[in-house]
N, C-alpha and C positions, 0 to 999 in steps of 0.2 A: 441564510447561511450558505456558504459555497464552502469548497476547495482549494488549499493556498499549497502548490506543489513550490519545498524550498531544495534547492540541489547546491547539496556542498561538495567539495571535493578533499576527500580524505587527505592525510598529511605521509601516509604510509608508502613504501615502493615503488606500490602500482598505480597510485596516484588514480586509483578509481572514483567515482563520484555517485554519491550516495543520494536518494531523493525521499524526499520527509514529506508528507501527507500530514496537514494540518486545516484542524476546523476554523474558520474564521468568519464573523459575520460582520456585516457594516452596518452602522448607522451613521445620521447627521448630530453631529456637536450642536448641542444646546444656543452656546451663545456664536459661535459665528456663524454654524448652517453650511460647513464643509463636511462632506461625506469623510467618514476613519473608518478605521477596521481594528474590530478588537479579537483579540486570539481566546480561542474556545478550548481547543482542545487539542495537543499533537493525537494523531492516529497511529501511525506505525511508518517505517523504512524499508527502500530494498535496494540494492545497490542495482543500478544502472545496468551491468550488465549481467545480470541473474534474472532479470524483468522474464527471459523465456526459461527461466528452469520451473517449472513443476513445485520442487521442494520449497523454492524459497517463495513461490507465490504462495505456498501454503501458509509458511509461517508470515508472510506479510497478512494475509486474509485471516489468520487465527486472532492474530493482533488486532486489526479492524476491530472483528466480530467480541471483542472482549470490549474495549472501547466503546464500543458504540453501546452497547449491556450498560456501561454503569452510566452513561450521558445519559440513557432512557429520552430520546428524542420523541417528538411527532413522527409517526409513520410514513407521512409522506415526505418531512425531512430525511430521515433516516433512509429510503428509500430512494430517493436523489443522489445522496451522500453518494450511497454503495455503486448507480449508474454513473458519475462521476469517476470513481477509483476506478471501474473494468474497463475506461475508456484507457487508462496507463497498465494496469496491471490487471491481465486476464485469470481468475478463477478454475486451478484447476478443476476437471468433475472428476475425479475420484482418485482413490490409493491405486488403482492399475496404473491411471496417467503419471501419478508421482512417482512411482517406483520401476516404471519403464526401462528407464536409461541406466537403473542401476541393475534391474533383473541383465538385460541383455550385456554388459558387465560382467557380472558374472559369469552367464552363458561360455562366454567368450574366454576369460580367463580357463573354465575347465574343460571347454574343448568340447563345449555340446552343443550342437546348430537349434 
């Protein structure tokens, strides 16, 4: 099982491009012995350029972490998987890191250093 990153480009405005994390594993066709790949399992999206915000790597790894619950993989699959996905999308470590950019926002709007 590997990693199949698909990037679409939205139809909207800003004409952003959204990138879709899906399970796929390959095997060889029976009768001719060409390597396919058959689709396992979409995981979750994050638009392209959210990849460095905090909040939406949350919600993209909440999504993983549900996904991958009901596949119930091998461990060492499952484990792969997940070094796979933080090669594109880094995990934030905590509600401090997510909530940073919005505390210091705030700060800002009321006039408190």
């Amino acid at each position: 099982m590997y990693i199949k990153w698909r990037m679409e480009q939205l139809r909207d405005r800003t004409r952003s491009t959204v990138i879709r994390a899906q399970i796929v594993r390959s095997y060889r066709a029976p009768v001719t012995r060409r390597v396919r790949s058959q689709f396992i399992s979409y995981l979750a999206s994050i638009k392209e350029c959210h990849c460095d915000l905090p909040i939406a790597q949350e919600r993209f790894w909440r999504e993983v972490d549900i996904k991958l619950a009901r596949l119930s993989l091998a461990p060492d699959d499952e484990q792969r998987i997940r070094e796979k996905l933080l090669e594109k999308v880094p995990r934030p470590r905590g509600w401090a890191e997510i909530l940073a950019p919005y505390a210091r926002f705030a700060r800002e709007r009321a006039g408190v250093r």
